[in-house]
DOKOLGU-313740 format. One record per residue (C-alpha): y negated, z, x; residue number from 1. Coordinates in nm, 4 decimals. Example, Ala and Ser with C-alpha at 12.3 -4.5 7.8 and 13.67 -1.06 7.14 Angstrom:
REM residues 2
+----------+----------+----------+-----+
|       yy |       zz |       xx |  nr |
+----------+----------+----------+-----+
|   0.4500 |   0.7800 |   1.2300 |   1 |
|   0.1060 |   0.7140 |   1.3670 |   2 |
+----------+----------+----------+-----+
END
This chain:
REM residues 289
+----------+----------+----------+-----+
|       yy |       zz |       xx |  nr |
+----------+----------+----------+-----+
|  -9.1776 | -10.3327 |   5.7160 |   1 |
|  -9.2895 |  -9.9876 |   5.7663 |   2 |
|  -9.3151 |  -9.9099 |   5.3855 |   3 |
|  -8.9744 | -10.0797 |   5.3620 |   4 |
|  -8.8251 |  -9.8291 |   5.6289 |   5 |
|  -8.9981 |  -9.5385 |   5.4346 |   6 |
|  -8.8757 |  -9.6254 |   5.1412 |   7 |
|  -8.5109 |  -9.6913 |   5.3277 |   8 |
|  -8.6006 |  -9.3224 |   5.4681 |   9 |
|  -8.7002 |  -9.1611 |   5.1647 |  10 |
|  -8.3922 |  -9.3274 |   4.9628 |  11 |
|  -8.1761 |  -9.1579 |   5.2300 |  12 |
|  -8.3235 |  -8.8077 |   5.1739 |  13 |
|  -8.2752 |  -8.8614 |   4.8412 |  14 |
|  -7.9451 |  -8.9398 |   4.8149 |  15 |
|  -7.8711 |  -8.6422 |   5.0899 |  16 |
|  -8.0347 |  -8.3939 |   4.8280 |  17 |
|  -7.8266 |  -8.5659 |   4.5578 |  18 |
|  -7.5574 |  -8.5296 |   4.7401 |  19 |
|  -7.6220 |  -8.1735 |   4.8863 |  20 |
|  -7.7298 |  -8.0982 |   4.4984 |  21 |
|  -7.3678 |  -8.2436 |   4.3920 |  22 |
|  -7.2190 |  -8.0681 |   4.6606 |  23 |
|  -7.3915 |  -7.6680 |   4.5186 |  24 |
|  -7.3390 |  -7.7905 |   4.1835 |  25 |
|  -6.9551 |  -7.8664 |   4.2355 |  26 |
|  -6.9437 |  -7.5100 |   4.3970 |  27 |
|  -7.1421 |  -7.3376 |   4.1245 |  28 |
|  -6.9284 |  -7.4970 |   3.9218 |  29 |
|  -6.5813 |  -7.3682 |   4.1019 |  30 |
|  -6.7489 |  -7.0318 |   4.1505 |  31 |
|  -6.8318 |  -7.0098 |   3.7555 |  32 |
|  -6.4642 |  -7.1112 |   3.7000 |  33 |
|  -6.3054 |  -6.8418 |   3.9177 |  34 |
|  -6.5586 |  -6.5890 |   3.7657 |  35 |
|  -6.4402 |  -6.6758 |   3.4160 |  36 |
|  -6.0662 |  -6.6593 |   3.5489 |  37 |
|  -6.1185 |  -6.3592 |   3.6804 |  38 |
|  -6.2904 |  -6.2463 |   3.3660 |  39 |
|  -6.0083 |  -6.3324 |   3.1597 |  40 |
|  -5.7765 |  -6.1702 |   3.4095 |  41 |
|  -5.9760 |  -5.8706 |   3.3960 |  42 |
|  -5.9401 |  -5.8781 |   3.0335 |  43 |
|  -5.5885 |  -5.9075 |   3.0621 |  44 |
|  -5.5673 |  -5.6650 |   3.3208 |  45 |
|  -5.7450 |  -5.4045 |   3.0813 |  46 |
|  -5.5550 |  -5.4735 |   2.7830 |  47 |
|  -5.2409 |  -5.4462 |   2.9958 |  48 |
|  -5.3686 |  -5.0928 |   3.1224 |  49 |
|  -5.4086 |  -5.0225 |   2.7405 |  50 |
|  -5.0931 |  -5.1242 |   2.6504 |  51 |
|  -4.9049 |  -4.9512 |   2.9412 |  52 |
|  -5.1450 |  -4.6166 |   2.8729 |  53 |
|  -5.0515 |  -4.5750 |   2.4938 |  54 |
|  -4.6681 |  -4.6837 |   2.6401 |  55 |
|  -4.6932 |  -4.4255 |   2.9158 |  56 |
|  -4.8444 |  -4.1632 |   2.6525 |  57 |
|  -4.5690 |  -4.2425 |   2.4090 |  58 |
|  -4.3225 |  -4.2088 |   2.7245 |  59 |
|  -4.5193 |  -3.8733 |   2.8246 |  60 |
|  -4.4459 |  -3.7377 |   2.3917 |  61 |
|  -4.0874 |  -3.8897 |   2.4379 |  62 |
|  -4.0579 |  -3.7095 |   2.7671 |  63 |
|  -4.1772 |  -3.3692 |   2.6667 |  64 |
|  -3.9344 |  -3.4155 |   2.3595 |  65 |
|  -3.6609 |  -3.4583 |   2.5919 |  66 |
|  -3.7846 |  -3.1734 |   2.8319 |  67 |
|  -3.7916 |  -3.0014 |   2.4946 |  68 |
|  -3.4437 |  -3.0944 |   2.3576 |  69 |
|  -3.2992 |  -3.0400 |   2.6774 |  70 |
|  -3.4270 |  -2.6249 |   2.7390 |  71 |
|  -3.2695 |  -2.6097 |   2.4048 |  72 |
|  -2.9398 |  -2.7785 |   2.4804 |  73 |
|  -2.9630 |  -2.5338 |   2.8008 |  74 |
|  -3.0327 |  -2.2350 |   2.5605 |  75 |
|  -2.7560 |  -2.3107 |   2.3490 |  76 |
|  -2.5196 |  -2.3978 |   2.6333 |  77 |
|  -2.5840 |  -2.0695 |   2.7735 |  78 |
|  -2.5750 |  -1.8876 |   2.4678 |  79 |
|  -2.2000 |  -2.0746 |   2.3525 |  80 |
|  -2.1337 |  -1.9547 |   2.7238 |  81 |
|  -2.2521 |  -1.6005 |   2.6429 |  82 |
|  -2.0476 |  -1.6039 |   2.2955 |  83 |
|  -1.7112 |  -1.7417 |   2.4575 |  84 |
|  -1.7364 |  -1.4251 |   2.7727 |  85 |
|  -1.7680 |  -1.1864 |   2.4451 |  86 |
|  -1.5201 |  -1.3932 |   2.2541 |  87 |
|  -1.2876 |  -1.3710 |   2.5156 |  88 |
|  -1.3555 |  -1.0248 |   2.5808 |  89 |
|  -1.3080 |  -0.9423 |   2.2437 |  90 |
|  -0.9679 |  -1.1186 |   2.2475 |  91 |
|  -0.8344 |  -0.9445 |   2.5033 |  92 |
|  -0.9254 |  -0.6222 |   2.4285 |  93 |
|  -0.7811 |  -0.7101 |   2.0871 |  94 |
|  -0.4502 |  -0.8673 |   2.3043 |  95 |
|  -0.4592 |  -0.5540 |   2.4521 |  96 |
|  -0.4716 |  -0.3122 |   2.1442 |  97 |
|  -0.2063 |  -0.5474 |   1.9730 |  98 |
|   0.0250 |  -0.4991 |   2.2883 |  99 |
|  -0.0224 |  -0.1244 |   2.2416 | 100 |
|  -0.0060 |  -0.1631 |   1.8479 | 101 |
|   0.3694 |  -0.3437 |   1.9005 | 102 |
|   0.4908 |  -0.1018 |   2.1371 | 103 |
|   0.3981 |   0.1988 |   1.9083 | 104 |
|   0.5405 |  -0.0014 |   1.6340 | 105 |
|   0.8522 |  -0.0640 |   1.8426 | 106 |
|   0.9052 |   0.2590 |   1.8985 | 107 |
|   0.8521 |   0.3792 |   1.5461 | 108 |
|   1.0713 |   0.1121 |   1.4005 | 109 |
|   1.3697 |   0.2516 |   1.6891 | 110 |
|   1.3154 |   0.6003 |   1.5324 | 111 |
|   1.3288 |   0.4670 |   1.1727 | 112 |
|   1.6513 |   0.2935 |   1.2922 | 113 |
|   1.8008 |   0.6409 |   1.4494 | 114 |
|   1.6988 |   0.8307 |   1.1372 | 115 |
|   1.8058 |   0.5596 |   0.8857 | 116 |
|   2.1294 |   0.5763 |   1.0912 | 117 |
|   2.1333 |   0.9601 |   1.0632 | 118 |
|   2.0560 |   0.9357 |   0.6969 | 119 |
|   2.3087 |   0.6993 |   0.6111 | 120 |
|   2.5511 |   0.8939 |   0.7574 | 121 |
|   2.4264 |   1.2340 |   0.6100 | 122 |
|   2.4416 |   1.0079 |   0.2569 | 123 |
|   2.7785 |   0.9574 |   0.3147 | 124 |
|   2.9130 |   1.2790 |   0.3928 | 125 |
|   2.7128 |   1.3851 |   0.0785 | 126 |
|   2.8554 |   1.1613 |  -0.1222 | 127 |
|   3.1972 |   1.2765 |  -0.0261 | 128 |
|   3.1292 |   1.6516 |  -0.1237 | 129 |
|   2.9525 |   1.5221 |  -0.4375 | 130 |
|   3.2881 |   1.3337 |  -0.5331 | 131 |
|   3.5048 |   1.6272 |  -0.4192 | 132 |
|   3.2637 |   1.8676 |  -0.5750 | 133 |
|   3.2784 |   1.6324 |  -0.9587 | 134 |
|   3.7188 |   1.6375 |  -0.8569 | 135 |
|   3.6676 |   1.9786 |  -0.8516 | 136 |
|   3.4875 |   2.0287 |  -1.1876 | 137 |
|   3.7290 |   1.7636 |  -1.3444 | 138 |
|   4.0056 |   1.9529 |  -1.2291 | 139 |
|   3.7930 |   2.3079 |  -1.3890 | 140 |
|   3.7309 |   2.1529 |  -1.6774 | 141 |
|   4.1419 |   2.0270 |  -1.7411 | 142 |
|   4.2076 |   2.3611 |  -1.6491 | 143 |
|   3.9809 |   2.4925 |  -1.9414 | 144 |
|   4.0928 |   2.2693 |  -2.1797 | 145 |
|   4.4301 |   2.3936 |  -2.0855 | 146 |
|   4.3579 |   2.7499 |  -2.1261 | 147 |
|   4.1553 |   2.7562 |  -2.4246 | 148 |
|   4.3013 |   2.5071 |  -2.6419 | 149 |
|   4.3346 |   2.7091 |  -2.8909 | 150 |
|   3.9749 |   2.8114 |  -2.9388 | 151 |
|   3.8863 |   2.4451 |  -2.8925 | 152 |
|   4.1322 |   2.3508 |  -3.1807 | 153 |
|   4.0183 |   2.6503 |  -3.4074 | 154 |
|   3.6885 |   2.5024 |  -3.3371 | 155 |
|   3.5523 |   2.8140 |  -3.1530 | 156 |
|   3.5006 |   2.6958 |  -2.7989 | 157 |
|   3.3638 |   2.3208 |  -2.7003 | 158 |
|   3.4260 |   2.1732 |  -2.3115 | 159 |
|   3.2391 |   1.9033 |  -2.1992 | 160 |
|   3.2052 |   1.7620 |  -1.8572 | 161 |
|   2.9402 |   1.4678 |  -1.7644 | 162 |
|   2.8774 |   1.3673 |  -1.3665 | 163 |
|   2.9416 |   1.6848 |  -1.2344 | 164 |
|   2.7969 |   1.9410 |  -1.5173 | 165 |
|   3.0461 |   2.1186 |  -1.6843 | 166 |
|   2.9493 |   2.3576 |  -2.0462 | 167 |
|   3.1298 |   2.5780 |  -2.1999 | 168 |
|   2.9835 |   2.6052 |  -2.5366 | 169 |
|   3.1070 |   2.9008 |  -2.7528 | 170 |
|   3.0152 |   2.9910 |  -3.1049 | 171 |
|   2.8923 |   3.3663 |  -3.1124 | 172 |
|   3.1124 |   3.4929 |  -3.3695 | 173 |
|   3.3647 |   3.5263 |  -3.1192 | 174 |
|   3.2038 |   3.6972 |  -2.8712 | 175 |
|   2.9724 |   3.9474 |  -3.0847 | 176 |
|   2.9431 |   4.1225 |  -3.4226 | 177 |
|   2.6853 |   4.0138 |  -3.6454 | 178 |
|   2.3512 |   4.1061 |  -3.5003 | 179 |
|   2.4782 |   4.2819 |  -3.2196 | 180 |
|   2.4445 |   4.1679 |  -2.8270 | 181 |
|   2.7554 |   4.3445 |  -2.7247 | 182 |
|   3.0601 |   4.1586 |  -2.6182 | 183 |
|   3.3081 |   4.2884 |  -2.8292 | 184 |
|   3.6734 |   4.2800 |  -2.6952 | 185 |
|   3.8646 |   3.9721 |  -2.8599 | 186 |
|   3.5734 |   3.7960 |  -2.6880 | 187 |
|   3.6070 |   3.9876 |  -2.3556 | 188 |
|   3.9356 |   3.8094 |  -2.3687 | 189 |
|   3.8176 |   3.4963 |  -2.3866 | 190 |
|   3.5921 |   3.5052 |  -2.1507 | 191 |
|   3.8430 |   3.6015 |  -1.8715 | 192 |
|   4.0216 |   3.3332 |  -1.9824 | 193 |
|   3.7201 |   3.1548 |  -1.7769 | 194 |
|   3.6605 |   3.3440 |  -1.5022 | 195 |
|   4.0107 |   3.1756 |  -1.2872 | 196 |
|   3.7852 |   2.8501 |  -1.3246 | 197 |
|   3.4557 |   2.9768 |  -1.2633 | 198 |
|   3.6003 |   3.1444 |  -0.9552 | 199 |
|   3.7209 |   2.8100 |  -0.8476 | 200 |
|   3.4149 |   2.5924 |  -0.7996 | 201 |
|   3.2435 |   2.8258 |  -0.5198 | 202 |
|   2.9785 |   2.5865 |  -0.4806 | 203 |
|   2.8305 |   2.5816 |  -0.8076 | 204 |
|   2.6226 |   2.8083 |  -1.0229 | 205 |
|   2.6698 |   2.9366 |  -1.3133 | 206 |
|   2.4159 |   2.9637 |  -1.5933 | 207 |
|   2.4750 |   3.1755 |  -1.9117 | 208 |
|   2.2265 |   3.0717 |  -2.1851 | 209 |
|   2.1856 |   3.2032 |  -2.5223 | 210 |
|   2.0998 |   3.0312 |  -2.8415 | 211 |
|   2.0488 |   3.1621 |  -3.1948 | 212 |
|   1.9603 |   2.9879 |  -3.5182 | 213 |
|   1.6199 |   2.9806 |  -3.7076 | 214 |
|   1.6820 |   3.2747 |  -3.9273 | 215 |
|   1.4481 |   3.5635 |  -3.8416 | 216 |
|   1.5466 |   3.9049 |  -3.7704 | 217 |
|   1.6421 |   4.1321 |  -4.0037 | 218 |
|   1.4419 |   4.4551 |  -4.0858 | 219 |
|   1.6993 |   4.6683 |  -3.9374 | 220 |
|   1.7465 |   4.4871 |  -3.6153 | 221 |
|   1.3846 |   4.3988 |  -3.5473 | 222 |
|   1.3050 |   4.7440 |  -3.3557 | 223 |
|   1.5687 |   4.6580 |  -3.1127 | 224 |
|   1.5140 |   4.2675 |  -3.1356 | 225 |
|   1.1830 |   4.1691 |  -3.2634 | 226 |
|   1.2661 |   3.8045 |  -3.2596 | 227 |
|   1.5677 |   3.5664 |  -3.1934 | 228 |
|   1.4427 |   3.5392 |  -2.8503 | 229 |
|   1.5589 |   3.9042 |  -2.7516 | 230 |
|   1.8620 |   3.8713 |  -2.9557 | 231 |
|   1.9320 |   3.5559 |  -2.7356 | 232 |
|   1.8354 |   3.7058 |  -2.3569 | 233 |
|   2.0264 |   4.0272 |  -2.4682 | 234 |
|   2.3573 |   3.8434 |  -2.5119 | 235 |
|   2.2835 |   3.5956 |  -2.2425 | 236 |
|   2.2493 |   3.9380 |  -1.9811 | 237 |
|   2.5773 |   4.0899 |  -2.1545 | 238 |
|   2.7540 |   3.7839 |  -2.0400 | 239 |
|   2.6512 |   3.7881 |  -1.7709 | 240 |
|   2.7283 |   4.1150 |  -1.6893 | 241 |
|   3.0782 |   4.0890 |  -1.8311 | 242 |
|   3.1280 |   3.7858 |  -1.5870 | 243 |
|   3.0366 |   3.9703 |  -1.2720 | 244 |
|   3.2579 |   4.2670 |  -1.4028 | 245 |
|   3.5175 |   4.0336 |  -1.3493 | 246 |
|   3.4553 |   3.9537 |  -0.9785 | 247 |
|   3.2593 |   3.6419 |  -0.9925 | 248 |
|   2.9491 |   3.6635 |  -0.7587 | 249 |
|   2.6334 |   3.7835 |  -0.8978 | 250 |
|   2.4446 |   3.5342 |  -0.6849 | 251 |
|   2.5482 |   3.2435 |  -0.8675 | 252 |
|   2.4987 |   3.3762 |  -1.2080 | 253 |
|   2.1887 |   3.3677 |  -1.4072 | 254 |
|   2.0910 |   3.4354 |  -1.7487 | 255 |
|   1.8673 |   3.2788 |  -2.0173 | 256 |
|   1.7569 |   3.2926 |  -2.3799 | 257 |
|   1.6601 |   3.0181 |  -2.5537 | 258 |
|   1.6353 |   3.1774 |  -2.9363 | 259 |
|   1.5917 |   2.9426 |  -3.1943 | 260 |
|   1.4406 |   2.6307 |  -2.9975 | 261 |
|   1.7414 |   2.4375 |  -2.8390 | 262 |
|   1.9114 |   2.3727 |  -3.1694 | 263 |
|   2.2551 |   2.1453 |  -3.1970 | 264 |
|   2.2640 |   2.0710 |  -3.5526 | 265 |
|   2.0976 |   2.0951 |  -3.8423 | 266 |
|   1.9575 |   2.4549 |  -3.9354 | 267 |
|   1.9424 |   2.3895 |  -4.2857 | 268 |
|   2.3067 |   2.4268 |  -4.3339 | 269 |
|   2.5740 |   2.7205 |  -4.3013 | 270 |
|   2.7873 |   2.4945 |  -4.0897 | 271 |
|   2.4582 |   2.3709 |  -3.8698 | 272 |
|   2.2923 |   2.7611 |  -3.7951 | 273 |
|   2.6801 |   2.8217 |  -3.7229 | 274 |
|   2.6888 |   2.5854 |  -3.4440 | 275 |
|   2.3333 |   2.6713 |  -3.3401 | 276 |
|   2.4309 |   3.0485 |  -3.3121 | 277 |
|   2.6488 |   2.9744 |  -2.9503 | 278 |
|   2.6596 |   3.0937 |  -2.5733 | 279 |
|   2.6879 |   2.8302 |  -2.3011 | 280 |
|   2.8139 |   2.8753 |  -1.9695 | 281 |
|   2.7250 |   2.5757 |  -1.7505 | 282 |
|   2.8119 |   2.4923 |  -1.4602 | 283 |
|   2.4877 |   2.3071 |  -1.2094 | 284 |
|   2.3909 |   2.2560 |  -0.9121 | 285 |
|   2.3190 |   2.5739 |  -0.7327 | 286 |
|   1.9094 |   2.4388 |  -0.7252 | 287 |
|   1.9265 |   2.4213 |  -1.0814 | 288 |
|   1.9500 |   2.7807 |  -1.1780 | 289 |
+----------+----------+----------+-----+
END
């Protein structure tokens, strides 16, 4: 009985320990599982952290990009800011000079008006004399052709009249002896026969020019006249003198020799020195002299 009960005792203790040893074991075993749980967590955790440390470094780069990008969006906003106060500065001072610029120009362009104005009428009342001035040297020249028609149909005198210029063109040999520079007095005749006409056109001058042909001087003349040139100016003055003799006013007359170099026809023929041996009294423009 006693052994029985020990036994019965010693059964009991043993199945306490199992059970106290099932009990530990069943916590080791929970313990081991939330250790390895929290391992893997832990694991987890850390390659979360690396994750979100590379992301946040990345972020950080991307960040100091922006930071970056944005001074320099600043910098050029300020700067376009910068460029549109000079711009606009610029303008207007540019407006302003314009302004001044079309009120200079305004003013010009009025006094090119007033003067155009002026001009146009100035034209016009020259153009009036100029036509009376050409009636009067058409009426001059009729006159002439009048008077000396019958030098003009001997073929001594020529009259020719073209936009105001009137010539008289007369061969020599009726105004001079051979290789003389005197007017001689058939051809003082003549000549008055021009001085009513010459008298007449007040606003003109009057230009006596002598011409000779290409022969040269004789031997006896050449101490007086050394070349056609003198012979020329000598009867161009004598002309001239003759004319204001007759009352027309020395201060439209003038005088000039043009020898052998002005030639109207051919030299190389009696008929062509003739014509080239001549005095012509034109009739200009007083600024023409």
């Amino acid at each position: 009985m006693k052994r029985n009960a020990a036994l019965t005792v010693l059964a009991a203790v043993l199945a306490a320990a199992l059970s106290s040893c099932t009990v530990m074991k069943s916590t080791y075993q929970k313990k081991s599982d939330e250790v390895d749980a929290l391992a893997r967590r832990y694991a987890d955790l850390e390659a979360r952290y690396a994750e979100l440390s590379a992301e946040n470094a990345a972020l950080k780069t991307k960040g100091d990009r922006l930071a970056a990008d944005l001074a320099y969006v600043t910098d050029q906003r300020d700067k376009v800011a910068r460029d549109k106060e000079e711009l606009n500065a610029l303008l207007k001072a540019r407006s302003d000079a314009l302004s001044q610029n079309v009120y200079e120009l305004r003013g010009k362009v009025e006094a090119l008006e007033a003067e155009n104005a002026r001009l146009e009428k100035e034209n016009a009342q020259l153009a009036k004399a100029k036509e009376e001035q050409v009636r009067k040297v058409s009426t001059t020249y009729e006159d002439l052709l009048e008077k000396m028609k019958t030098e003009i149909a001997q073929g001594q005198v020529t009259i020719s009249e073209l936009k105001g210029k009137l010539t008289v063109n007369m061969v020599d040999s009726i105004l001079f002896e051979s290789g003389r520079a005197e007017v001689k007095k058939a051809g003082g005749e003549i000549l008055r026969k021009v001085v009513p006409a010459l008298k007449g056109v007040e606003d003109k001058s009057i230009r006596i020019e002598g011409h000779t042909d290409n022969v040269q001087i004789s031997a006896a003349l050449a101490s007086r006249y050394p070349t056609n040139w003198e012979l020329s100016a000598a009867r161009a003055i004598n002309v001239t003198r003759f004319l204001q003799e007759q009352g027309l006013d020395p201060a439209r007359l003038s005088a000039v020799g043009y020898g052998e170099w002005k030639p109207v026809a051919d030299n190389s023929t009696p008929e062509g020195r003739a014509k080239n041996r001549r005095i012509e009294i034109n009739l200009v423009e007083r600024d023409q002299r």
